[in-house]
C-alpha positions as CSV (number, residue, x, y, z in Angstrom):
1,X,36.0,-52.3,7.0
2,X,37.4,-49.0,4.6
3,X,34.8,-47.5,2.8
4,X,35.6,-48.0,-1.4
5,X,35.2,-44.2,-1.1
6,X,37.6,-44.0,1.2
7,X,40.0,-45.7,0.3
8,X,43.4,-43.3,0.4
9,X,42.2,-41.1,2.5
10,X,42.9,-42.0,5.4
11,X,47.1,-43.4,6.0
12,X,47.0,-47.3,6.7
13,X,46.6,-48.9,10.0
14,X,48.1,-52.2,10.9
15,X,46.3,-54.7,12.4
16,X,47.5,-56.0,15.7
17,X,50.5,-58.4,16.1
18,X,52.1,-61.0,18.6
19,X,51.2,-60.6,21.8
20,X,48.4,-57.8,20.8
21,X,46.7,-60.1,18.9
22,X,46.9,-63.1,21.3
23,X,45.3,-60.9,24.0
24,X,42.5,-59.9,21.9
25,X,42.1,-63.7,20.6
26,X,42.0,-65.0,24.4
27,X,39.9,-61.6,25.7
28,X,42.5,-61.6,28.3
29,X,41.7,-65.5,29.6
30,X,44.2,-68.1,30.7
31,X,45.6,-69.2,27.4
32,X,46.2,-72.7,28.3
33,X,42.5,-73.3,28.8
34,X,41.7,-71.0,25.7
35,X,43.7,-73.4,24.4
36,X,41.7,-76.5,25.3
37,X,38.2,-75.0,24.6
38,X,39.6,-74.6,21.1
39,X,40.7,-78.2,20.4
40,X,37.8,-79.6,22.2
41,X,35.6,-77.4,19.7
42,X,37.5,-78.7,16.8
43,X,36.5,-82.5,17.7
44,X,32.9,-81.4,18.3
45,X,32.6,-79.8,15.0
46,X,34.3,-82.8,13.5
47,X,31.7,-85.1,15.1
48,X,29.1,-83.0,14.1
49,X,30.0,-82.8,10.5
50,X,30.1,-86.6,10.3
51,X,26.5,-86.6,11.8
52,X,25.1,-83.9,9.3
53,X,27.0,-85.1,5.8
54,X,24.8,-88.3,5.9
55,X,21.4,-87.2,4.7
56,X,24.0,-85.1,2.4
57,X,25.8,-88.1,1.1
58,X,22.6,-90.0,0.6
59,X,20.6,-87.3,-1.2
60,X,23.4,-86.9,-3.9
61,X,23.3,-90.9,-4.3
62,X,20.1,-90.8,-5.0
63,X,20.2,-88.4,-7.7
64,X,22.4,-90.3,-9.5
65,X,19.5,-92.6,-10.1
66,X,16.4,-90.7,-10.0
67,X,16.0,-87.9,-11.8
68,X,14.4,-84.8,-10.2
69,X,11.4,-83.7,-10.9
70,X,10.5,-80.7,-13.2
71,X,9.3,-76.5,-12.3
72,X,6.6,-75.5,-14.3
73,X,7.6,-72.3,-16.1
74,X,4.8,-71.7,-18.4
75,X,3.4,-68.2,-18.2
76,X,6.5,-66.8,-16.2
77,X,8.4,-63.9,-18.1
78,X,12.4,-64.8,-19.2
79,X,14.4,-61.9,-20.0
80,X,16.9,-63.2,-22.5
81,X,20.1,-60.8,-23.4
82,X,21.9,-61.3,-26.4
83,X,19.0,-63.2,-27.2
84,X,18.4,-61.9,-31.1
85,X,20.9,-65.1,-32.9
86,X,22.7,-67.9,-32.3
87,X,22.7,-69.4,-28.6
88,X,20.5,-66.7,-27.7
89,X,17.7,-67.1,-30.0
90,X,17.8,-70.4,-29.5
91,X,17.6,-70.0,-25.4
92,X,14.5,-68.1,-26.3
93,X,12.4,-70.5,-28.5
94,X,13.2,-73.2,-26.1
95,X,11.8,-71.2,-22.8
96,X,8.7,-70.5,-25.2
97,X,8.2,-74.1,-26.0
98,X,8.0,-74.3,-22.0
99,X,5.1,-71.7,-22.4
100,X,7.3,-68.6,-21.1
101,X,6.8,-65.1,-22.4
102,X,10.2,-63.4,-23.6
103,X,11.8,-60.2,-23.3
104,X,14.3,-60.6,-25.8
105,X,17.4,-58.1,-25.5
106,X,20.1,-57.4,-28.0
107,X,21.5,-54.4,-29.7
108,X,20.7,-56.1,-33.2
109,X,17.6,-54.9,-33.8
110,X,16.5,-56.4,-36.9
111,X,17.3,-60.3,-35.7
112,X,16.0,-59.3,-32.5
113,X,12.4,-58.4,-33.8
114,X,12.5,-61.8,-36.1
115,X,13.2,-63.4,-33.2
116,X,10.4,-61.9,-31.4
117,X,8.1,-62.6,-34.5
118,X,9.2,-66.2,-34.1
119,X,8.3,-66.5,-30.6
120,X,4.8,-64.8,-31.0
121,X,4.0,-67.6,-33.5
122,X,4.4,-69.9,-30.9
123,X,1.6,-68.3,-28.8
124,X,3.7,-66.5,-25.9
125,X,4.1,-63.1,-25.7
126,X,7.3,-61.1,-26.7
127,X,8.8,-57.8,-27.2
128,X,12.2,-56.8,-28.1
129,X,14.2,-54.3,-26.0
130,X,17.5,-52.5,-27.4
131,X,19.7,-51.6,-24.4
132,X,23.2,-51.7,-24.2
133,X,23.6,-54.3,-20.3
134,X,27.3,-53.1,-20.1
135,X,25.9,-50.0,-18.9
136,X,24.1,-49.7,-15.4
137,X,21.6,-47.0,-16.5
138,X,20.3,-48.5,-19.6
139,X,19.7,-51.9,-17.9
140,X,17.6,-49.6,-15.0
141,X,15.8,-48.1,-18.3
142,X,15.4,-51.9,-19.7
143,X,14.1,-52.7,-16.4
144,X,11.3,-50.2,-16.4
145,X,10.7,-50.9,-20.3
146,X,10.1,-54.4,-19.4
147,X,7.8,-54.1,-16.6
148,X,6.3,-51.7,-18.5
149,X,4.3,-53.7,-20.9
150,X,5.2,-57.5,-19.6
151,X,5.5,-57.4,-16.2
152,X,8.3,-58.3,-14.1
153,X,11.1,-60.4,-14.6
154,X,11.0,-64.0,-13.4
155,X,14.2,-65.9,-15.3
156,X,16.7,-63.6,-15.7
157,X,19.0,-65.3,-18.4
158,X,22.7,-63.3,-18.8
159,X,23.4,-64.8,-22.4
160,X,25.1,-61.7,-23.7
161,X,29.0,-61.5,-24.6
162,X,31.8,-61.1,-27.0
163,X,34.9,-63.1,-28.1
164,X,37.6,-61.1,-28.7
165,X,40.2,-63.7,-30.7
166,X,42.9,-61.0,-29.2
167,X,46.2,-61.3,-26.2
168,X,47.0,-58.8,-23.5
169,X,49.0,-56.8,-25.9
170,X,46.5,-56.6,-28.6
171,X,43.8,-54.2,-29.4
172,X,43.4,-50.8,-27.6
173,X,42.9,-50.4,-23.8
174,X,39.3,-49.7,-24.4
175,X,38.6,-52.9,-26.2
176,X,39.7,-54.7,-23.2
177,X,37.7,-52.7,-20.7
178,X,34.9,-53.5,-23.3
179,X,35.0,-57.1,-22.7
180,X,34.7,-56.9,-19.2
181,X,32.1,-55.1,-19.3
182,X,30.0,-57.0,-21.7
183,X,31.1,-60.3,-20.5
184,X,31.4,-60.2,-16.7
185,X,30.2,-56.1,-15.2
186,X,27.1,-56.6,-17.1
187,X,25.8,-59.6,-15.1
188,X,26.5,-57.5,-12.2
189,X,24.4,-54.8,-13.5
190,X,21.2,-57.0,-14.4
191,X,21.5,-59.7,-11.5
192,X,21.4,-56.2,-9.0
193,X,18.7,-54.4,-11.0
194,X,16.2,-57.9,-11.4
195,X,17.1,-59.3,-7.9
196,X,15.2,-57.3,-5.5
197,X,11.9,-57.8,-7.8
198,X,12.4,-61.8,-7.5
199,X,13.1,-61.6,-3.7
200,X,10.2,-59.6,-3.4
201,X,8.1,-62.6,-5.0
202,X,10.3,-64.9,-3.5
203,X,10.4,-66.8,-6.8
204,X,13.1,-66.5,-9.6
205,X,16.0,-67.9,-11.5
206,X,19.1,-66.7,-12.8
207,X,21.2,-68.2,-15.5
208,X,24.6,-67.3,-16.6
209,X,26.2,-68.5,-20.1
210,X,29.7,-69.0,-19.1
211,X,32.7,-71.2,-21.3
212,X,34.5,-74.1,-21.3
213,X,37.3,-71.2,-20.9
214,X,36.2,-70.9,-17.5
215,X,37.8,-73.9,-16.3
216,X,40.6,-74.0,-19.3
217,X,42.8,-70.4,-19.7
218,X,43.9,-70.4,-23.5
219,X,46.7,-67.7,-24.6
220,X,45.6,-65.2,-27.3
221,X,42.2,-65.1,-25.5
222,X,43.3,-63.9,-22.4
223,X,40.7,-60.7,-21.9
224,X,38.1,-63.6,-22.8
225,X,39.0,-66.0,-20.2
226,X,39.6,-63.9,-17.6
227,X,35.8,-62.4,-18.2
228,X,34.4,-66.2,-18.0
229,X,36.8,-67.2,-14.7
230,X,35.6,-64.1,-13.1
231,X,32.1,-64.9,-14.6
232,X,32.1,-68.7,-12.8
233,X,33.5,-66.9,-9.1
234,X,30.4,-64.0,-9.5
235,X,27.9,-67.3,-9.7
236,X,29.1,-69.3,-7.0
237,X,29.6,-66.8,-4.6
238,X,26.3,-65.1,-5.4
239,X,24.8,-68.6,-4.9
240,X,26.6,-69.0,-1.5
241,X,24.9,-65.2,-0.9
242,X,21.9,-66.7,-1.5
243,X,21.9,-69.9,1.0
244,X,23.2,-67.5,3.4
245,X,20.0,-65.2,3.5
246,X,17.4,-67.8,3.4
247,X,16.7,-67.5,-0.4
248,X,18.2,-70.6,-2.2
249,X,14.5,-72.3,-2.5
250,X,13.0,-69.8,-3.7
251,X,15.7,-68.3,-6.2
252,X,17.7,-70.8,-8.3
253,X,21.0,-69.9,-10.2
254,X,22.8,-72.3,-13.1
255,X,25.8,-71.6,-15.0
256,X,26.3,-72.8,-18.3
257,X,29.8,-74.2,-19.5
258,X,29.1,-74.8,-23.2
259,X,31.9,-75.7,-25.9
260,X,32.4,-74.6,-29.1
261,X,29.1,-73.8,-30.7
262,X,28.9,-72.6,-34.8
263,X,27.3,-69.2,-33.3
264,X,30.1,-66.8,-34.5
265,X,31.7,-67.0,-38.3
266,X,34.9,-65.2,-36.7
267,X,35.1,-68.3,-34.0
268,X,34.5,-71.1,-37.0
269,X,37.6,-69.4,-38.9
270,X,40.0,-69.5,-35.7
271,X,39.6,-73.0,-35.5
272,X,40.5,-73.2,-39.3
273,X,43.1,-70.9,-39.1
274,X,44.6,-73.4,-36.0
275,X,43.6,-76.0,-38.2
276,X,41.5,-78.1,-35.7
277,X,38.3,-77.4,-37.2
278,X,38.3,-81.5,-37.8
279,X,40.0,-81.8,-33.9
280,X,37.3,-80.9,-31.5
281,X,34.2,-81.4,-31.1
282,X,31.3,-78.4,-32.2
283,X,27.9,-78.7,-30.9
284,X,24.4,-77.1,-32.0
285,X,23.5,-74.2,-30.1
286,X,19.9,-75.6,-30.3
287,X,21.6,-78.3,-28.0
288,X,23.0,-76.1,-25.7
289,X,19.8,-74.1,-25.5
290,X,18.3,-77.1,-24.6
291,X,20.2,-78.1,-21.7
292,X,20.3,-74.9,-20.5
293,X,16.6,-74.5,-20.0
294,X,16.6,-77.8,-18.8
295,X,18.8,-77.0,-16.6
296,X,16.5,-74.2,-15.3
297,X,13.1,-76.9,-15.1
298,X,15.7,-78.9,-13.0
299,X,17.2,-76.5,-10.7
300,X,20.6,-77.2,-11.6
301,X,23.6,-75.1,-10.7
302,X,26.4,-76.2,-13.1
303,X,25.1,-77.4,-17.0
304,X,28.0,-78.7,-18.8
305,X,27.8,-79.4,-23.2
306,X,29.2,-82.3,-23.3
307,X,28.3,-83.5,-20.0
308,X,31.4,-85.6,-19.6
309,X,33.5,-82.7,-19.5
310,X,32.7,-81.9,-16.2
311,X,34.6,-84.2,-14.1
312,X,37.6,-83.2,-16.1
313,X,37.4,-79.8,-16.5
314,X,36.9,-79.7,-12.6
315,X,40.7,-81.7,-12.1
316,X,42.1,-80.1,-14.8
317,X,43.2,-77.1,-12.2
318,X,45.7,-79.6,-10.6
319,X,47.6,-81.1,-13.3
320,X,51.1,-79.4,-13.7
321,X,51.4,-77.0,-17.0
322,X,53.8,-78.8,-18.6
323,X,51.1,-82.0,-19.1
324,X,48.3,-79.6,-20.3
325,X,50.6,-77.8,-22.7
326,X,51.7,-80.9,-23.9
327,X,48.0,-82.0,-24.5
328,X,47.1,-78.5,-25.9
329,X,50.1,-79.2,-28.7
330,X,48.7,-82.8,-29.2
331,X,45.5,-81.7,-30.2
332,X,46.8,-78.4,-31.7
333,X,49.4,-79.8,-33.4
334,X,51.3,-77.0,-33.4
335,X,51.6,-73.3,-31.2
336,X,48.7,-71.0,-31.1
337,X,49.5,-68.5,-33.3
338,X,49.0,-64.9,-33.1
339,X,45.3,-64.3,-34.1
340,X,46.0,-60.2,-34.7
341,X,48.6,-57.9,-35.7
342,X,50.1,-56.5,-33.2
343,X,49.2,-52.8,-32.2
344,X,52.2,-50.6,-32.6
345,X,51.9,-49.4,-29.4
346,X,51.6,-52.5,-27.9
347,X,55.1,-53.3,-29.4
348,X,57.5,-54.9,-26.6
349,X,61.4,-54.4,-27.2
C-alpha cells in the first residue's frame, strides 16, 4: 500500500482489469475448476458457520438471564479526562467507590483539584493533571506525569469533549478543526499513548463517552455529530483490532451512548430555546456515571442511558428521512432553528 508520505509523489497506477485480473485471481489455472473450488468453499464455510454460531447463539441467550459476573477494580489506577465537573467528575467518584485511584484530567484547574480533594476523602489516591489531550505531545507529557507519581494507567476513560450548538457554515474554520480534535483526534492520541503500557500487562480497559448523536445526525450540530459517528467507528474497529491480535480478554473497551444530561448550562438553554426542555427526557449524570463504570466491572462494549434506546437507535439508520423528519417535527414541534448568527464570511448567496 502508498505510504501517507507518499502520497502524490509518485503518478497513479491502476490496478489490473479483465482478463489481467482474472489471470492473477485463477494464478493461470483452468477457470472452470477455479470456478468449482470456489463454490464448493462457499458451502463449506456456510456449513461451518452454522456449526460455530451455536455455542454463540446460546451464550447470548443466556445472558439475557444471568447476569455476568463482576472485575474487581479496586486499587487499579483510572485516568479520567475532562474529569474536573459534570459527567466527568461523577465518572471519577463512582470508579473511587469501586476502590480505584484517579488521575483526574481537565484544563479547569480549580474544579479539577476539588475534585481530586473529593476523591482523597474517600480513601483512594488522586492527583490532578492539566494537559490539553487534543494535542499529541502534551498527552505523552500527561503520560509521564502520571506514571510519575501513580503508576501506570489501567482504565483509560476518554470523557473529554465539547458541544459546539453551531452548522457547517458557522463559526471559523478553526473552531471546527477544534472539535475534532477535542472530541474524536484526542481519543486517538491517548488510546496510542496508554495502549502499549496495558498490552504490556496484558490487563486494561478503555472507555469512550460517545452520544446519542452517534446513532441520530441532528442539523445545527453537524461538527458535533460527525466527531461522535467517527467516535463510535474508532471504538468498534479498534475493538475488532483487538480480537484480531489475541488481546480482547485481557483489554476490554465500552462506549457510552448517553442522552441529554444537565452537565452544560449552554445545552439546558438550547433545549429551551427549541422549546422541548418539557419534551425529552434528561438524566443525572450521576446515573450515567454509574452505568458507565458498571459497564466497565461488566465488560460491556455498548452502555446505552436509557437502556431502551438501544434497539432503536440501532434501526433507526434504515428508516427513510422523510419518517424521522417527520418524528423530529413531532417532538420539536417546529424547525430547528439557527442556534448562531451567521459568520459574515460564511454568508451563502
Amino acid at each position: 500500500m502508498e505510504r501517507i508520505s507518499d502520497i502524490g509523489a509518485t503518478p497513479y497506477e491502476p490496478a489490473p482489469r479483465g482478463e489481467s485480473l482474472r489471470k492473477l485471481r485463477n494464478g493461470g489455472r483452468n477457470s472452470g475448476m477455479e470456478s468449482l473450488k470456489f463454490a464448493l468453499s462457499i458451502v463449506l464455510d456456510c456449513l461451518t458457520f452454522v456449526v460455530l454460531v451455536i455455542p454463540i447463539l446460546v451464550r447470548y441467550v443466556v445472558a439475557l438471564f444471568v447476569s455476568p459476573q463482576k472485575k474487581k477494580i479496586t486499587g487499579q489506577l483510572a485516568l479520567v479526562t475532562g474529569g474536573a465537573n459534570g459527567l466527568g467528575r461523577e465518572i471519577c467518584l463512582q470508579l473511587a467507590k469501586e476502590g480505584c485511584h484517579i488521575a483526574v484530567n481537565d484544563l479547569d484547574a480549580t474544579n479539577g483539584e476539588k475534585t481530586v480533594e473529593d476523591l482523597r476523602k474517600m480513601g483512594v489516591k488522586a492527583k490532578f493533571f492539566k494537559a490539553d489531550i487534543s494535542n499529541f505531545d502534551a498527552v505523552q507529557g500527561l503520560r509521564k506525569e502520571i506514571e510519575g507519581s501513580l503508576g501506570p494507567v489501567d482504565i483509560l476513560v476518554n470523557n473529554a469533549g465539547v458541544l459546539p450548538l453551531m452548522s457547517l457554515r458557522e463559526g471559523k474554520p478553526e473552531d471546527i478543526q477544534k472539535v475534532l480534535e477535542i472530541n474524536l483526534l484526542s481519543h486517538f492520541w491517548t488510546i496510542r499513548t496508554f495502549i502499549d503500557g496495558m498490552i504490556e500487562r496484558r490487563m486494561g480497559h478503555i472507555v469512550a463517552v460517545a452520544s446519542v448523536a452517534s446513532y441520530l445526525p441532528q442539523g445545527r450540530m453537524i461538527s458535533y455529530v460527525a466527531s461522535k459517528y467517527g467516535l463510535r467507528g474508532l471504538m468498534e474497529a479498534f475493538s475488532d483490532e483487538l480480537y484480531y491480535e489475541g488481546l480482547s480478554d485481557q483489554i476490554n473497551t465500552t462506549i457510552t451512548f448517553p442522552f441529554f444530561m444537565p452537565t452544560r448550562k449552554d445545552l439546558i438553554d438550547m433545549l429551551c430555546k427549541l422549546k422541548i426542555i418539557g419534551r425529552v427526557p434528561i438524566f443525572a449524570p450521576e446515573k450515567m456515571a454509574r452505568r458507565t463504570v458498571n459497564g466497565i466491572l461488566t465488560n460491556r462494549r455498548q452502555v446505552f442511558l436509557p437502556n431502551i434506546l438501544s434497539p432503536g437507535l440501532k434501526q433507526y439508520e434504515f428508516i427513510p428521512n422523510d419518517l424521522k423528519r417527520l418524528g423530529r417535527k413531532l417532538v420539536y414541534q417546529s424547525d430547528i432553528p439557527r442556534l448562531m448568527p451567521l459568520p459574515s464570511q460564511f454568508n451563502m448567496a
